[in-house]
RORO-733958 format. One line per field, with one value per atom (N, C-alpha, C): atom name; residue in one letter; x, y, z. Coordinates in nm, 3 decimals. Layout:
REM residues N
a: CA:... $
r: a:... $
u: X:... $
v: Y:... $
w: Z:... $
END
This chain:
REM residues 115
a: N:CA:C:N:CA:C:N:CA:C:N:CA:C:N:CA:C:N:CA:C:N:CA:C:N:CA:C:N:CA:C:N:CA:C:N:CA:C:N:CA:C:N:CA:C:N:CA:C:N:CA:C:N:CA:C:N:CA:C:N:CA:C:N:CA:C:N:CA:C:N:CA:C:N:CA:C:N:CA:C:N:CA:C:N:CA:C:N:CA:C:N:CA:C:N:CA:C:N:CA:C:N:CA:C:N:CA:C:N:CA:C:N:CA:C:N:CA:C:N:CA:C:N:CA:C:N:CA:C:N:CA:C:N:CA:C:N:CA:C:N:CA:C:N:CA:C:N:CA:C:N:CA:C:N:CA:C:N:CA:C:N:CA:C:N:CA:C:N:CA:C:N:CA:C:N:CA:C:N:CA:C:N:CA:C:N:CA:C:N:CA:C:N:CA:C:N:CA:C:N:CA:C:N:CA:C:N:CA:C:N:CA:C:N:CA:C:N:CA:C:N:CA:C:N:CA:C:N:CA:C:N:CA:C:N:CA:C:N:CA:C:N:CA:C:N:CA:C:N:CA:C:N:CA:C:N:CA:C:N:CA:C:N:CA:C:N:CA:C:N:CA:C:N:CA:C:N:CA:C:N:CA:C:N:CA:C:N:CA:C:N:CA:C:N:CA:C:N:CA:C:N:CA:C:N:CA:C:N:CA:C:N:CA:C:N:CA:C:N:CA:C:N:CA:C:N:CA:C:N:CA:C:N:CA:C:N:CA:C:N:CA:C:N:CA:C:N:CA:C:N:CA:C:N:CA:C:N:CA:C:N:CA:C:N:CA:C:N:CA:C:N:CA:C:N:CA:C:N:CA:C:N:CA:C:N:CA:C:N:CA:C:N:CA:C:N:CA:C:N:CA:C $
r: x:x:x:x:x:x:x:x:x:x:x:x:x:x:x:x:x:x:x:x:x:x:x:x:x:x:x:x:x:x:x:x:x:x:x:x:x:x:x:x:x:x:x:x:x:x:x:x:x:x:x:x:x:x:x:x:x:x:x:x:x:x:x:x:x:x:x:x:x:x:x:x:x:x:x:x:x:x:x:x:x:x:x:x:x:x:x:x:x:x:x:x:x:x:x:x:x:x:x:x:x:x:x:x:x:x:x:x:x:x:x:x:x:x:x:x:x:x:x:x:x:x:x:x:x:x:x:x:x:x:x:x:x:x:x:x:x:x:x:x:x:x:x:x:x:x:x:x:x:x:x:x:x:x:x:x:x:x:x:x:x:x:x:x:x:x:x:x:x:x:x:x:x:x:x:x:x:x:x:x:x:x:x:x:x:x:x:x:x:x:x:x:x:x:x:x:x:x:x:x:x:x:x:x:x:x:x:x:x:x:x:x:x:x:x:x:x:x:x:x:x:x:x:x:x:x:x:x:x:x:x:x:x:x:x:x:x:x:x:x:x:x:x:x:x:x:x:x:x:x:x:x:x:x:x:x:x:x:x:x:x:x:x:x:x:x:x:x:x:x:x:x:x:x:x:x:x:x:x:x:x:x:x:x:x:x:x:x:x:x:x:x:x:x:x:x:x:x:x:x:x:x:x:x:x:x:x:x:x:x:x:x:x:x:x:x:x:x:x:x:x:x:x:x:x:x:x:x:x:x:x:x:x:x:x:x:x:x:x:x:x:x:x:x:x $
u: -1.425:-1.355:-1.299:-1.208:-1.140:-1.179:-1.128:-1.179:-1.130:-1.106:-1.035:-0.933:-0.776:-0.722:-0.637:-0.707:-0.593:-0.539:-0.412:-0.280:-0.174:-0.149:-0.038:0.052:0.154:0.287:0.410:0.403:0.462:0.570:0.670:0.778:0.805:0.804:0.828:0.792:0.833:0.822:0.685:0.644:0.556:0.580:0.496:0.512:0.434:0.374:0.300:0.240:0.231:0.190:0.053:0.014:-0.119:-0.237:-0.376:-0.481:-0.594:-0.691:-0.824:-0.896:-1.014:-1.105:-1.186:-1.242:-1.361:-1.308:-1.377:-1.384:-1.390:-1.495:-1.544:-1.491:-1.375:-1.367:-1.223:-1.174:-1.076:-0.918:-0.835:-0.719:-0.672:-0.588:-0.539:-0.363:-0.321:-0.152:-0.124:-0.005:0.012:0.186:0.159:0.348:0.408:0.562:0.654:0.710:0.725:0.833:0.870:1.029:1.134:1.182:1.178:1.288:1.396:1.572:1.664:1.741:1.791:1.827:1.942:2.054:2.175:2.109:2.125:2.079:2.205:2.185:2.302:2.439:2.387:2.551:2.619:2.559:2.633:2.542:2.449:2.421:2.301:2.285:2.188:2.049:1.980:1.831:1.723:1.658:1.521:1.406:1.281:1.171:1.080:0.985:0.843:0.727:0.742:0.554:0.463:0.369:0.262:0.198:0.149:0.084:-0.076:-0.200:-0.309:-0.330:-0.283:-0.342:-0.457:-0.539:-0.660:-0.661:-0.706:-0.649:-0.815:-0.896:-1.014:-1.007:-1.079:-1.090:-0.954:-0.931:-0.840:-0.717:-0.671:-0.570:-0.548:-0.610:-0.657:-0.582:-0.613:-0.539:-0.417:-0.317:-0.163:-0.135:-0.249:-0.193:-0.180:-0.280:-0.277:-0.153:-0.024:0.102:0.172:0.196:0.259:0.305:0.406:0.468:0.551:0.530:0.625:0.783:0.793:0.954:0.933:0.865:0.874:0.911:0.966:0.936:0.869:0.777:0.675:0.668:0.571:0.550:0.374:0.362:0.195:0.157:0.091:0.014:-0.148:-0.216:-0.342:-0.364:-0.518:-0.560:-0.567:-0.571:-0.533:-0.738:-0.747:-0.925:-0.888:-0.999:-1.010:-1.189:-1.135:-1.293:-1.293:-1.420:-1.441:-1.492:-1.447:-1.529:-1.556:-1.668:-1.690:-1.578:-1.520:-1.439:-1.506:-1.475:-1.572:-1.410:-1.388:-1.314:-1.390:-1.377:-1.453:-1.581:-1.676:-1.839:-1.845:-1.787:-1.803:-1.717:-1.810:-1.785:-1.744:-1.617:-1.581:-1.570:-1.588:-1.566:-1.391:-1.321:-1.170:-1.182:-1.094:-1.070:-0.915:-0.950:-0.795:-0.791:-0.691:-0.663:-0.593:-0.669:-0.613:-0.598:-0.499:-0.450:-0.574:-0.629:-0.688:-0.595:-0.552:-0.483:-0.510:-0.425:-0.484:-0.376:-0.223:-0.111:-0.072:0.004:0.104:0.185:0.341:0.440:0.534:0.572:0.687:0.818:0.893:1.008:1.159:1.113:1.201:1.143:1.228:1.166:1.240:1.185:1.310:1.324:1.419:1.492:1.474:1.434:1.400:1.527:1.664:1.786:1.790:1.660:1.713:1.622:1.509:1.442:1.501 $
v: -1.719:-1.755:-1.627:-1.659:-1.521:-1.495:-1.342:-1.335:-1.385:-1.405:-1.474:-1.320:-1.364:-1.233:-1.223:-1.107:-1.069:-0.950:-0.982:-0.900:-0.898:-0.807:-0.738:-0.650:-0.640:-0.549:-0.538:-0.413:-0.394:-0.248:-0.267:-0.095:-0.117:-0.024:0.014:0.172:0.221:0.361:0.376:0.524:0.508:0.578:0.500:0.534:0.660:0.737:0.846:0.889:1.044:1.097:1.016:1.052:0.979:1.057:1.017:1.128:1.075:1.204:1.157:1.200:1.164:1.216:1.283:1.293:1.387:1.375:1.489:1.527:1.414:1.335:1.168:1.070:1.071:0.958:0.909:0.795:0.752:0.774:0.783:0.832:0.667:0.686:0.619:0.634:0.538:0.541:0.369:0.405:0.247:0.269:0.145:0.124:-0.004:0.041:-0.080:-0.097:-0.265:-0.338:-0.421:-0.433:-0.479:-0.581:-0.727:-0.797:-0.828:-0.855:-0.858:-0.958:-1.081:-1.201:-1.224:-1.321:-1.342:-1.484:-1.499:-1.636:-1.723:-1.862:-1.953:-1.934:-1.807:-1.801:-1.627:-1.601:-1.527:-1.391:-1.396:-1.233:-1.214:-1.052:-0.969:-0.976:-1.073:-1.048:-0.961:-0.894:-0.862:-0.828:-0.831:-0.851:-0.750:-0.628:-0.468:-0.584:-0.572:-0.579:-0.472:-0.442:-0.314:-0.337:-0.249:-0.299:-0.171:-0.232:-0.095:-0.098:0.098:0.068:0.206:0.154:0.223:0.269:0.423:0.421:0.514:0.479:0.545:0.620:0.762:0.778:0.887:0.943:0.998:0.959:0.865:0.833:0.893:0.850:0.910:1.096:1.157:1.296:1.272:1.220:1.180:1.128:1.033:0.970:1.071:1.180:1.293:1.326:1.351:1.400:1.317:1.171:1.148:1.155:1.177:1.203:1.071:1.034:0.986:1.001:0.832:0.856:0.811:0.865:0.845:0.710:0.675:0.487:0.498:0.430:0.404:0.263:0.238:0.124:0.104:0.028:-0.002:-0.135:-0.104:-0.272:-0.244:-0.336:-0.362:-0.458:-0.501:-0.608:-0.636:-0.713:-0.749:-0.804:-0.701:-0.741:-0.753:-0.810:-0.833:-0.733:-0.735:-0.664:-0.700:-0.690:-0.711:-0.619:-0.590:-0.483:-0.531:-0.460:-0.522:-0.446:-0.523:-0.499:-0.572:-0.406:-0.474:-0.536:-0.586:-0.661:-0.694:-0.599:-0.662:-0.591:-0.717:-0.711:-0.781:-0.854:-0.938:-0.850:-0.821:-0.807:-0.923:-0.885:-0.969:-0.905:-1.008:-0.952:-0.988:-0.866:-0.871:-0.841:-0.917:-0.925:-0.846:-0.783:-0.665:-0.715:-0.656:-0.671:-0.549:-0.518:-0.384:-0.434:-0.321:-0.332:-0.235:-0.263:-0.113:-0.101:-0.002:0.018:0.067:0.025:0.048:0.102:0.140:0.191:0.225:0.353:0.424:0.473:0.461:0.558:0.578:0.685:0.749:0.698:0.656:0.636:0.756:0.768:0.883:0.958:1.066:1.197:1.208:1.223:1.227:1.365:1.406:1.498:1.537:1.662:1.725:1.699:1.696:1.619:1.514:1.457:1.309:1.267:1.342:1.327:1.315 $
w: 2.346:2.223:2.160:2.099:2.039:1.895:1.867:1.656:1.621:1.514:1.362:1.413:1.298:1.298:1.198:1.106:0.973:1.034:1.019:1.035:0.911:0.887:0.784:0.780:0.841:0.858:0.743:0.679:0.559:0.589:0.512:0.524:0.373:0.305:0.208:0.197:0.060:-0.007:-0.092:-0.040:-0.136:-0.292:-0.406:-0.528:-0.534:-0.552:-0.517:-0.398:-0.432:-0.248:-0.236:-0.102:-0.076:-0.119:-0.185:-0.222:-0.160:-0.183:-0.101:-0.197:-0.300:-0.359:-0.297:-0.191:-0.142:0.001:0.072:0.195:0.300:0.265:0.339:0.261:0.180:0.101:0.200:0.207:0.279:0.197:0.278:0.163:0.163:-0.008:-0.055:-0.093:-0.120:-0.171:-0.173:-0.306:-0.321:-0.301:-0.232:-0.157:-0.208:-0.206:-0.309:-0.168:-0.183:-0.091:-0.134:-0.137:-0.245:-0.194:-0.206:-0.143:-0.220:-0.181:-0.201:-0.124:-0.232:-0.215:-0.329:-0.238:-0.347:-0.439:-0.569:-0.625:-0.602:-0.671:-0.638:-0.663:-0.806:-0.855:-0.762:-0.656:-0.628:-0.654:-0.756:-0.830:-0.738:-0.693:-0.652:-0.728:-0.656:-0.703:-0.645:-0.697:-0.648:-0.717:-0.601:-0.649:-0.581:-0.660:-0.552:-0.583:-0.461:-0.492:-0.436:-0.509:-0.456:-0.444:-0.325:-0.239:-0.246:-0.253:-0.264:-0.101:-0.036:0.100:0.155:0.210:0.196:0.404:0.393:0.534:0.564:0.654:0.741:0.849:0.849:1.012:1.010:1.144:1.171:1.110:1.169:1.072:0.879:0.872:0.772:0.722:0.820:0.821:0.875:0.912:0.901:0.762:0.738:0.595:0.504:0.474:0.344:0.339:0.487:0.447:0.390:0.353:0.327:0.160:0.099:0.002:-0.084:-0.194:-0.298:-0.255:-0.249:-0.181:-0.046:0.048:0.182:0.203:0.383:0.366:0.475:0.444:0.582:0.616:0.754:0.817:0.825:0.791:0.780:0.817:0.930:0.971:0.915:0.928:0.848:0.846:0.777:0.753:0.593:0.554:0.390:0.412:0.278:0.202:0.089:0.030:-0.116:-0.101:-0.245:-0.321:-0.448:-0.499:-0.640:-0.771:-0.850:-0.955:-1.082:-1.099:-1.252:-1.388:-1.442:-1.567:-1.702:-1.796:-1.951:-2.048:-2.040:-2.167:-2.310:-2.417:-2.563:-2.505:-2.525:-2.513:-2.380:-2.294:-2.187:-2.026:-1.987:-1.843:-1.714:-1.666:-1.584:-1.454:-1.352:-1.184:-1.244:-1.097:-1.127:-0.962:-0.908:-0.775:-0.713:-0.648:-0.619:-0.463:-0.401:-0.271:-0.220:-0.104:-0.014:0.109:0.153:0.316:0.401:0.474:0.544:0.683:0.684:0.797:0.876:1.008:1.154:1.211:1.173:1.212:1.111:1.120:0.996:1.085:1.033:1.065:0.917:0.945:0.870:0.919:0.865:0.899:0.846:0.677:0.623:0.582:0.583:0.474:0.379:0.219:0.138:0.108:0.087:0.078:-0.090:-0.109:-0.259:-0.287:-0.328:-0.433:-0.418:-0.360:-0.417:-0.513:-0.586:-0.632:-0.808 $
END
C-alpha cells in the first residue's frame, strides 16, 4: 500500500531574506504568490497570498542565501501547527500553516536598482 501524500509546489518572491535564529534552528522566509486574472468587465485583477516556509537539513544552507525580491520555486508539504495566543485575559490556540520543504530553486536574482 502506498503513503498518504501532501504535496505543494509554489513560485513566487520572497518578502524578506531568509533567517535562521540559531545554529540548529531551521531557516525560515515568507513568500508572496500573486495571481492575475481579467474580471468580467475587462479590468486587471489580483490577488498575494503568503505563504510561511520552513526549510530543514542541508537544504537549509542554500536557503540562508536567499534574498528579498528573489523568485523562487518551492515544493513541500503544507502543515499546520498550533500556538497559544493571549487576547485580553483569555488565551486562545491560533492555528498557522507552513510549507516544509523538500526542493528550493532560485529562479531570479534581483538586481540592487531595482530595489
Amino acid at each position: 500500500m502506498r503513503n498518504d501524500l501532501s504535496r505543494t509546489v509554489l513560485m513566487g518572491h520572497l518578502g524578506a531574506d531568509a533567517t535562521r535564529k540559531s545554529d540548529k534552528a531551521p531557516v525560515t522566509f515568507r513568500m508572496a504568490v500573486t495571481s492575475r486574472w481579467k474580471d468580467n468587465a475587462g479590468d486587471e485583477q489580483k490577488h498575494t497570498e503568503w505563504h510561511n516556509i520552513t526549510v530543514f537539513g542541508n537544504r537549509g544552507k542554500y536557503a540562508e542565501t536567499l534574498k528579498k525580491g528573489e523568485r523562487v520555486y518551492v515544493e513541500g508539504e503544507l502543515r499546520s501547527n498550533t500556538r497559544p495566543k493571549t487576547i485580553g485575559t483569555e488565551t486562545v490556540n491560533i492555528t498557522y500553516w507552513e510549507i516544509i520543504a523538500t526542493d528550493i530553486e532560485r529562479l531570479t536574482v534581483k538586481k540592487d536598482d531595482e530595489e
